[in-house]
C-alpha positions as CSV (number, residue, x, y, z in Angstrom):
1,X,-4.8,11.4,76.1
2,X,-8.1,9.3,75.1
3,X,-9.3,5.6,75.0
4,X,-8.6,4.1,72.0
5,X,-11.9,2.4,70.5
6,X,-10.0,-0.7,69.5
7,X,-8.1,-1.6,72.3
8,X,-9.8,0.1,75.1
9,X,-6.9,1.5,76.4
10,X,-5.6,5.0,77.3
11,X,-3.1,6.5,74.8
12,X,-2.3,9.0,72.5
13,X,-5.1,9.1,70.2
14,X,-5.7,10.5,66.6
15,X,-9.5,11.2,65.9
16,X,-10.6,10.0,62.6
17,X,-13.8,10.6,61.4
18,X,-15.5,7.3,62.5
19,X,-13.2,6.0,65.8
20,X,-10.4,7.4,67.7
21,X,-7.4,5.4,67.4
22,X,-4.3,4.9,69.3
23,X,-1.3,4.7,67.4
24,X,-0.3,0.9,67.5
25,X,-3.6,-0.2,66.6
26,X,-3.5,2.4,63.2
27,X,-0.6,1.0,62.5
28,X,-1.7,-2.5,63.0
29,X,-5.0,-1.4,61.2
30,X,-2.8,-0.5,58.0
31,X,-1.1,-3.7,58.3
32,X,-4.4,-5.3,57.9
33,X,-5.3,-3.3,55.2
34,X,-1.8,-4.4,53.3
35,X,-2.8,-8.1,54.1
36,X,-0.1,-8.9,57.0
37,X,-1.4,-12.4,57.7
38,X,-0.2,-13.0,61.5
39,X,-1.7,-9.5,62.6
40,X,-5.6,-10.3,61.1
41,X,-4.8,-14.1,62.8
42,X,-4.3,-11.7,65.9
43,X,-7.5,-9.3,65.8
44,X,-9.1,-12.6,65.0
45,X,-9.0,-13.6,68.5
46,X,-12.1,-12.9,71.0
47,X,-10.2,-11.4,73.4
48,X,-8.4,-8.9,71.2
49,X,-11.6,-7.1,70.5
50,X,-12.9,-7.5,74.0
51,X,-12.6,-3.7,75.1
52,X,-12.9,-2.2,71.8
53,X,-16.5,-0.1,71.5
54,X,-19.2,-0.4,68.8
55,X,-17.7,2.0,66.7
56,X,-14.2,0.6,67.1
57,X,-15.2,-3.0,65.9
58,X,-17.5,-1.6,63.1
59,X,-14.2,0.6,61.8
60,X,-12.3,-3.2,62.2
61,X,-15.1,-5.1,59.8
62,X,-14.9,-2.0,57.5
63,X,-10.6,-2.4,57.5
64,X,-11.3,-6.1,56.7
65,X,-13.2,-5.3,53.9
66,X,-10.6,-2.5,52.7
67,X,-7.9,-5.3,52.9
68,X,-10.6,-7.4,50.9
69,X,-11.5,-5.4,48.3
70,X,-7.1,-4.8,47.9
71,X,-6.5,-8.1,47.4
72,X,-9.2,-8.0,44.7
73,X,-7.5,-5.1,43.1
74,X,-4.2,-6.8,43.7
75,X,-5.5,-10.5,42.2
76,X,-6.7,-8.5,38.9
77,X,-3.7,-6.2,38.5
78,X,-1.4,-9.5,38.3
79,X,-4.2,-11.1,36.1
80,X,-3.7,-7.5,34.2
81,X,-0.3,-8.2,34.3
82,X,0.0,-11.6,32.6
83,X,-2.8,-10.8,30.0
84,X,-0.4,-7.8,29.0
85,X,2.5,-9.8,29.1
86,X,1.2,-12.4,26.7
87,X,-0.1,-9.7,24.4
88,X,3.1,-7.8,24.1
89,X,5.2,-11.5,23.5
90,X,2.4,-12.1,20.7
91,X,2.8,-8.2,19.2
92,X,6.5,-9.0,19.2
93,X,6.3,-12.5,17.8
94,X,3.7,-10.8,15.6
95,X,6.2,-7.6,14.7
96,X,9.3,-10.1,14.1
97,X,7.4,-12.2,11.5
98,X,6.3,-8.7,10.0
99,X,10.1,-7.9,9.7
100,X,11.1,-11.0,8.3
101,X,8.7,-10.8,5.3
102,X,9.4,-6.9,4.7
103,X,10.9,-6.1,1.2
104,X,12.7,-2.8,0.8
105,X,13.2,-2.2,-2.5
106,X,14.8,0.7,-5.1
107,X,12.5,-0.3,-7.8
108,X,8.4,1.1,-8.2
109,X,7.4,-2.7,-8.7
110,X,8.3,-6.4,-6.4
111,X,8.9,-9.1,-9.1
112,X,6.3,-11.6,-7.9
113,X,4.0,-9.6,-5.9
114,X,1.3,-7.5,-6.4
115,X,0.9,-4.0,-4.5
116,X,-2.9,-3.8,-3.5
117,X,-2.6,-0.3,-1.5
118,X,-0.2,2.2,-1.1
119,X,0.1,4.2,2.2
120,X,1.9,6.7,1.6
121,X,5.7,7.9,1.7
122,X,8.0,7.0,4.5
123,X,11.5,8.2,6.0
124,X,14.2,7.6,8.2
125,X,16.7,9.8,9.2
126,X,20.0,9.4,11.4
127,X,22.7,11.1,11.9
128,X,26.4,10.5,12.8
129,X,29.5,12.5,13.6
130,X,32.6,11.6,11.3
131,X,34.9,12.0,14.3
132,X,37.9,10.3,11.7
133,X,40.5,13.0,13.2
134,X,39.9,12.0,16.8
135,X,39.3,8.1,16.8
136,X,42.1,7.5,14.2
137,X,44.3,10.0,14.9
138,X,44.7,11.1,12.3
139,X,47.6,12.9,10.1
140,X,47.9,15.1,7.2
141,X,47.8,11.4,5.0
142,X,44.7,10.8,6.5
143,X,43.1,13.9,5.5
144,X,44.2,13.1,2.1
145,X,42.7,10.1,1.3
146,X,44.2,8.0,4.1
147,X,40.9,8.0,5.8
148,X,38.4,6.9,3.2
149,X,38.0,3.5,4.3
150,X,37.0,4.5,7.6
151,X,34.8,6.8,6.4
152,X,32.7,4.5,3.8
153,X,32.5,2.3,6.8
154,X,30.8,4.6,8.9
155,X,29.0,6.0,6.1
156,X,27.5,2.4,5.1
157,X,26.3,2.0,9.0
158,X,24.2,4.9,8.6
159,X,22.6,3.9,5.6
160,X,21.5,0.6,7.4
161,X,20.4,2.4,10.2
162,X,18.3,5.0,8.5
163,X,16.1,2.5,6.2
164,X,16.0,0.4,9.3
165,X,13.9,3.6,10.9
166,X,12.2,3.8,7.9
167,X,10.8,0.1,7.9
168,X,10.1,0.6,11.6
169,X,8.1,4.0,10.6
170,X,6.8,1.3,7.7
171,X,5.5,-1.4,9.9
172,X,3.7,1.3,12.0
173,X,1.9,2.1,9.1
174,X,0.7,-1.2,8.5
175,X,3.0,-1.9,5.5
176,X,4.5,-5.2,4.7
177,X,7.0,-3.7,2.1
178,X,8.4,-0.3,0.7
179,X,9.3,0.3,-2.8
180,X,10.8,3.3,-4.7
181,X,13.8,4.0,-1.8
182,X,16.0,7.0,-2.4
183,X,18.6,7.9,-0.1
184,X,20.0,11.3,0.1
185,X,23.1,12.5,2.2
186,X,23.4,15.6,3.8
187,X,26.5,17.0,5.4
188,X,27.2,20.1,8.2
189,X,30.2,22.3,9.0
190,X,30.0,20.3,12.4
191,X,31.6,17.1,10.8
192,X,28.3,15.5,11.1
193,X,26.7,13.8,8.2
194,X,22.6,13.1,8.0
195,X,21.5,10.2,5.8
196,X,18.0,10.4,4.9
197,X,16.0,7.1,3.5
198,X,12.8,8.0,1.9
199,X,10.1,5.2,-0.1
200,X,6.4,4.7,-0.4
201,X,4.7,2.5,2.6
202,X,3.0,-0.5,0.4
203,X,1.0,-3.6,1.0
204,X,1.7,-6.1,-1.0
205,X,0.6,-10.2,-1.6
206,X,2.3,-12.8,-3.6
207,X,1.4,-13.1,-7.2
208,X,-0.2,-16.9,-8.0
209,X,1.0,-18.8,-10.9
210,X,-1.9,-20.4,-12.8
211,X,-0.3,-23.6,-11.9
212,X,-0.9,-22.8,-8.2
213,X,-4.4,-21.6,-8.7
214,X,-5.2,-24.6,-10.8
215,X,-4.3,-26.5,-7.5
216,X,-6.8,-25.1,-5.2
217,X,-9.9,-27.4,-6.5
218,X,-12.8,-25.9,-5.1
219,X,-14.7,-22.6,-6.4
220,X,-11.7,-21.7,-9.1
221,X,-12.2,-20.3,-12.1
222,X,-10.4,-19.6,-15.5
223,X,-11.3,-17.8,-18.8
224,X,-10.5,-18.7,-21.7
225,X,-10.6,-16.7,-25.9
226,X,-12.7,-18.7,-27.7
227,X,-10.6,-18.7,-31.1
228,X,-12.6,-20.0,-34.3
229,X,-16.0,-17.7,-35.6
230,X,-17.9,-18.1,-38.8
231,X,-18.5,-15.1,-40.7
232,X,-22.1,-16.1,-41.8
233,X,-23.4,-16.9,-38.3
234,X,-24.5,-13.8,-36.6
235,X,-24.2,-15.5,-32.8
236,X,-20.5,-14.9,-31.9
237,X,-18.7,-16.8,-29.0
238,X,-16.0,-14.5,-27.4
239,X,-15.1,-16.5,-24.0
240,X,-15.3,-19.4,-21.9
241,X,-15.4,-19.5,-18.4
242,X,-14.6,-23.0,-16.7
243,X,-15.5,-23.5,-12.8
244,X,-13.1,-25.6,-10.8
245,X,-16.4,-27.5,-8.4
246,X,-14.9,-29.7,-5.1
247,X,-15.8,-33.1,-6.9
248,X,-16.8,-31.3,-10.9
249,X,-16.0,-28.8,-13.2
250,X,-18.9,-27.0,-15.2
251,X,-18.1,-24.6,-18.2
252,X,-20.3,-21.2,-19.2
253,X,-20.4,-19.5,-22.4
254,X,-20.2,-16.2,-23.4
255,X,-20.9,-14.3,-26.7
256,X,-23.0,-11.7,-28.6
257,X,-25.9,-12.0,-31.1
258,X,-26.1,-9.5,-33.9
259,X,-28.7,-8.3,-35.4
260,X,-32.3,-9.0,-34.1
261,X,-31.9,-12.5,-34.0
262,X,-33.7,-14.1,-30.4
263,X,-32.3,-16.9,-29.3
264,X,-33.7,-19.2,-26.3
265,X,-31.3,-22.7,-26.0
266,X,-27.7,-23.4,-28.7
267,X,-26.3,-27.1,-28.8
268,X,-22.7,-26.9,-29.5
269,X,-19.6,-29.1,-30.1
270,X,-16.6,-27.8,-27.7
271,X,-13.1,-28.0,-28.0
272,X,-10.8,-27.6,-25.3
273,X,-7.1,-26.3,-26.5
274,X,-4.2,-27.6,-23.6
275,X,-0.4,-25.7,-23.7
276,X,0.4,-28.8,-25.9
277,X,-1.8,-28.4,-28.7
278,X,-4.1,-31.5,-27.3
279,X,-7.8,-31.3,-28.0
280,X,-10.4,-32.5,-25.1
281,X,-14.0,-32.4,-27.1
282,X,-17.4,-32.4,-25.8
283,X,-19.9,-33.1,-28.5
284,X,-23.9,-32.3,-28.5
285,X,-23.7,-29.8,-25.4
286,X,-27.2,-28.0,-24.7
287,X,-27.3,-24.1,-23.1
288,X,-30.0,-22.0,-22.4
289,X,-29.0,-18.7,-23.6
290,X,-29.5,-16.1,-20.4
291,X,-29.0,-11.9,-21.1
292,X,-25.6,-10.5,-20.1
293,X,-24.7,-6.7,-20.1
294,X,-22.1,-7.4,-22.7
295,X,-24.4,-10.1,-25.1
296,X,-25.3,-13.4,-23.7
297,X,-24.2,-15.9,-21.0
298,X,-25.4,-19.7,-21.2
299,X,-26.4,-21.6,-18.3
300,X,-23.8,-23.6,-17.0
301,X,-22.9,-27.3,-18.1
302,X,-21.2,-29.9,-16.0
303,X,-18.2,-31.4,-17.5
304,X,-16.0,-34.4,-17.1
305,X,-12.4,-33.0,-17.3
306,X,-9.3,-34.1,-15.3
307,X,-7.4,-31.5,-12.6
308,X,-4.2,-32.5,-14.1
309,X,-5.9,-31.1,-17.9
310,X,-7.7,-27.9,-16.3
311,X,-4.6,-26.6,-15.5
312,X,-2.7,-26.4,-19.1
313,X,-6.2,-25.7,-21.0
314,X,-5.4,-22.1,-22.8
315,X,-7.6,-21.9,-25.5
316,X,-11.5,-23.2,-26.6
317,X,-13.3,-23.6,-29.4
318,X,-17.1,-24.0,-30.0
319,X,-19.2,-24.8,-33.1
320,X,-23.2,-23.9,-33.3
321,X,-24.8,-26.6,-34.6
322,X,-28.3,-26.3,-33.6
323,X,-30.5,-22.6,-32.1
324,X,-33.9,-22.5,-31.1
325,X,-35.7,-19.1,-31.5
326,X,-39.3,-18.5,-30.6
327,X,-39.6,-22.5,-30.0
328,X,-38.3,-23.3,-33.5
329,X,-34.9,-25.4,-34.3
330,X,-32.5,-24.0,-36.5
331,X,-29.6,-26.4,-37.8
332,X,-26.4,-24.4,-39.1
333,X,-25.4,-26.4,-42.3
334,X,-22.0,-28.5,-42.4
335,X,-20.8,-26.3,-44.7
336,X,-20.4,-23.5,-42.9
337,X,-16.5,-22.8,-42.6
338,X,-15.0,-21.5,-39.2
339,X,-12.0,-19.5,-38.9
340,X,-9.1,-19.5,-36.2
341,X,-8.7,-16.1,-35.0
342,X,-4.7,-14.4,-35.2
343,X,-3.9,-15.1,-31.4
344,X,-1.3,-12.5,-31.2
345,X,-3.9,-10.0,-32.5
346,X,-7.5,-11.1,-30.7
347,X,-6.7,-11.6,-27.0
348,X,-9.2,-12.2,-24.1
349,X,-8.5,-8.4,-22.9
350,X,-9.2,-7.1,-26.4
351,X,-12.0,-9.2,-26.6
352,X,-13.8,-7.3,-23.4
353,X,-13.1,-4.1,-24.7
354,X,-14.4,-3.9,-28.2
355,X,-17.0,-7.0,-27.8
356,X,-17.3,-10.8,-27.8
357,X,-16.9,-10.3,-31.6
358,X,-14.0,-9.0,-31.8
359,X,-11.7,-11.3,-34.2
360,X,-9.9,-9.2,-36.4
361,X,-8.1,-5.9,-37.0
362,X,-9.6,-3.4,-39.6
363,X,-7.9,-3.5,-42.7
364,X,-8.4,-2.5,-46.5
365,X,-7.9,-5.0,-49.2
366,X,-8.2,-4.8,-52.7
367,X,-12.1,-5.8,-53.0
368,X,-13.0,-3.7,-49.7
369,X,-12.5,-3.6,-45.7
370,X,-12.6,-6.1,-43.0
371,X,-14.3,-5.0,-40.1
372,X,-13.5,-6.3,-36.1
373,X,-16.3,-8.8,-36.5
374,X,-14.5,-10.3,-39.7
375,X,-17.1,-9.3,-42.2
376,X,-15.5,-7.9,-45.6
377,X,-17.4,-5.4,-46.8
378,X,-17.4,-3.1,-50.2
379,X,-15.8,0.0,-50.1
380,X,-19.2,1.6,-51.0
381,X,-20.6,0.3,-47.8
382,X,-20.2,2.8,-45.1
383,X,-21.6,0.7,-42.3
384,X,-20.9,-3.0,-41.7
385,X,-24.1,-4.7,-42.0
386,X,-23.5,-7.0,-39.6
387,X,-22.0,-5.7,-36.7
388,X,-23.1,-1.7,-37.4
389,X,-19.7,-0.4,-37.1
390,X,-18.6,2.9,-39.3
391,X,-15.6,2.8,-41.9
392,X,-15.4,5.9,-41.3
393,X,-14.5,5.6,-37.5
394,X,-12.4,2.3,-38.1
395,X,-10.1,4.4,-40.7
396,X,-8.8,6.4,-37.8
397,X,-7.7,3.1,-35.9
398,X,-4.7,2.8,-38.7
399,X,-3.2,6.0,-37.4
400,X,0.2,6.2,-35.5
401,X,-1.3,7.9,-33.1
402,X,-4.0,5.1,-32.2
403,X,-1.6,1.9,-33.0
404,X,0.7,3.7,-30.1
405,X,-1.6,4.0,-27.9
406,X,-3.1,0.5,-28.1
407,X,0.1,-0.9,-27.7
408,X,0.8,1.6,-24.7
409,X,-2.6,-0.4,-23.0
410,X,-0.6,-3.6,-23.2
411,X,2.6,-1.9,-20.8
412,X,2.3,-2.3,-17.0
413,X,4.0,1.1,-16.1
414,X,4.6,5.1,-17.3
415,X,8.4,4.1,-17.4
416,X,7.7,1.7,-20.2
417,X,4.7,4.0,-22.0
418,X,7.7,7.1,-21.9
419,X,10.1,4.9,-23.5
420,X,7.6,3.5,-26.3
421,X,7.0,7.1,-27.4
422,X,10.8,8.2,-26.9
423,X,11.7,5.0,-29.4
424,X,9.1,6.0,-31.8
425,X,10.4,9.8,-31.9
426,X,13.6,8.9,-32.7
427,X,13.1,6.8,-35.1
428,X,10.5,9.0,-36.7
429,X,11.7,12.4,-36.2
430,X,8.9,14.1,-38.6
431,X,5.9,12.0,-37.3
432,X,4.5,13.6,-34.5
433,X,1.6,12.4,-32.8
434,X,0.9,15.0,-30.4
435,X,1.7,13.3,-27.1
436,X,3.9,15.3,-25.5
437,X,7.3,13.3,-24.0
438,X,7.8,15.9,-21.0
439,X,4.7,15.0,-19.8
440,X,5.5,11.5,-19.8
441,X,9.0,11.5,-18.2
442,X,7.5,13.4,-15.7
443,X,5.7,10.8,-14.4
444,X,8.6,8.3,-13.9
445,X,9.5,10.5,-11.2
446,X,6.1,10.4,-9.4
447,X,6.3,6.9,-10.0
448,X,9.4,5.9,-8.7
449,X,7.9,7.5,-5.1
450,X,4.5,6.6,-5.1
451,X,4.1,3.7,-7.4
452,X,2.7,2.8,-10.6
453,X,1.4,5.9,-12.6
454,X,0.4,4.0,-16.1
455,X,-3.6,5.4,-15.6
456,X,-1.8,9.1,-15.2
457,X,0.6,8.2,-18.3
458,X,-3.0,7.0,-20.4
459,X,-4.6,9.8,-19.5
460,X,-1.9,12.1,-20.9
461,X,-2.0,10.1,-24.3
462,X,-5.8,10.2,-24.2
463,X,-5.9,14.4,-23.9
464,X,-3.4,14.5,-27.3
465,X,-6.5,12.5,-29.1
466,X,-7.2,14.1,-32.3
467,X,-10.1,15.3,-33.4
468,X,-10.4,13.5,-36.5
């Protein structure tokens, strides 16, 4: 027995290791603690307290603040709570619209998107008992065919359920999409089948129609082949870049001088080609002419041009009338002639790869060769004067090998690279260029699982390159 340092009285007692307490009032203690409203109105009270000791009301104050500091725990686990609870309604709101715009597809390519990253390959697996014997009940017709029906059924569920794993296993991946599925079957002796569904993880974004991207009027831009050159006018305009302003539209040139020739400023005549053969011209324009790392760029002029006409423009075409070099004025006579370039030959890809001026294919004719700046030159002349390039080196571009291979640039996949080579094989059994067809079938495979392989299928062409 001992006096409890809460109540005063004389009780049973446990000793703590700041009061000793009776029983009722630890108990009532804990209550405080747990925030029991009528038993702190109680201790509250004046008289309560009365007979409790120093020590006794100091371990009451320090209970107080216990049940204090609870409720604070309590208050910020339910705020917790809530924050959580909105987060995991937003993750799922989040994870459903995710679903809904997932493509699963069988195919290396989505027709209208683009893949901008692949993650890597993805699987789902389940697996199912038949059970046929058992839930049918099966005879000896059943086991001959009776039961095939069932069987496809649950065969067809656990295709569903396995590439829903894998887009689950997808989405955790960050993917919106997966392309190249395969699914396999596997079956053991236990009557239990395994269906595997196995793709590559991508993420992909719609592809834009020009239409669409001629819509967004503000900070959009679109390049266009400049189509008409002049043979005796060594400043060469490859391409024009228009730039879609909030309230204008301004338009840049770019080309390539050959030779030594300096120029500072060009004033021009422009044509603008639309899809229906319509011209929009700008007469007397004046560019200064700025370095570029391919040739020149001009500064850029502002233009007065419709939205409605910026969006079916496909072509341009621009006559020099007037250079200045070293502060002098050159005017380009009237009777210089320009030439359209073969639009099915010269595009604006082409352009970028063998130089603003590019406009023709190398060819021999009677009185000499026409090199890719258009200059004809005699067959005595080993070097084109005007642009510097070798007939020696150009010759070479008339070979099967090369004509394949430029046309295997303009294909978007190994597929379609295998099957140009495959097509020219058969057709010309004793014309081999050296690119070996293995090689590139082997690649459709890759690609069909991890996506496009047409750099892998180049690179192949590129190490059959002969050596002259």
């Amino acid at each position: 027995m001992a006096v409890c340092e809460i109540c005063g009285k004389e009780k049973n007692c446990r000793t703590l290791s700041r009061a000793i307490i009776c029983e009722e009032c630890f108990s009532d203690l804990q209550k405080i603690r747990d925030g029991n409203a009528e038993v702190i109105d109680r201790y509250l009270l004046p008289s309560t307290l009365a007979q409790a000791s120093a020590r006794g009301k100091e371990y009451f104050l320090e209970t107080i603040a216990e049940k204090e500091k609870n409720i604070e725990k309590l208050d910020k686990a339910k705020e917790r709570a809530v924050e959580n609870a909105k987060k995991d309604e937003e993750l799922r709101k989040s994870e459903a619209s995710r679903i809904k715009n997932f493509i699963m597809t069988t195919t290396p390519n989505i027709e209208g998107y683009e893949i901008i990253k692949y993650l890597g390959i993805v699987s789902g697996e389940y697996s199912m008992g038949t059970g046929l014997f058992a839930e049918l009940d099966a005879g000896i017709s059943d086991f001959l065919g009776g039961s095939a029906g069932a069987y496809s059924s649950k065969l067809g569920k656990a295709k569903i359920k396995a590439t829903n794993i894998m887009a689950q296993n997808a989405l955790k991946m960050g993917a919106n999409a997966v392309v190249g599925i395969d699914i396999d079957i596997m079956t053991t002796n236990a009557n239990i089948f395994i269906v595997c569904a196995n793709g590559t993880a991508v993420i992909k974004k719609p592809i834009k129609s020009p239409v669409e991207e001629a819509k967004k009027d503000f900070n959009t831009q679109k390049s266009l082949l400049i189509t008409n050159y002049c043979v005796e006018i060594p400043i060469r305009f490859g391409r024009a870049d228009i730039y879609a302003k909030k309230d204008a539209y301004e338009i840049e040139l770019k080309g390539k001088i050959l030779g030594d020739l300096h120029v500072d400023a060009i004033n021009v005549d422009i044509k603008l080609v639309t899809v229906f053969d319509e011209v929009i011209s700008y007469d007397g324009c004046h560019f200064v002419v700025l370095k570029d790392d391919n040739g020149f760029k001009t500064s850029k002029l502002e233009i007065s041009l419709e939205q409605n006409d910026f969006s079916i423009i496909k072509s341009a075409k621009v006559f020099l009338k007037t250079y200045v070099s070293q502060k002098d004025a050159y005017v380009i006579p009237d009777t210089c002639e320009y030439t359209d370039v073969d639009e099915d030959i010269v595009s604006l890809e082409k352009r970028e790869s063998n130089g603003y001026e590019y406009c023709s294919e190398f060819e021999k004719v009677e009185n000499g060769w026409i090199c890719l700046c258009g200059k004809l030159n005699a067959y005595d002349e080993e070097q084109c004067p005007l642009c510097g390039r070798k007939y020696t080196l150009l010759e070479k571009t008339l070979s099967d090998y090369y004509k394949l291979y430029v046309q295997a640039q303009e294909l978007s996949s190994a597929k379609e690279i295998y099957e140009l080579y495959k097509d020219f094989y058969d057709n010309n059994p004793d014309n081999n260029v050296g690119v070996s067809l293995s090689a590139l079938e082997s690649q459709i495979e890759i690609e069909r699982m991890y996506g496009n392989r047409k750099a892998k299928a180049l690179a192949i062409i590129e190490s059959a390159q002969p050596d002259d």
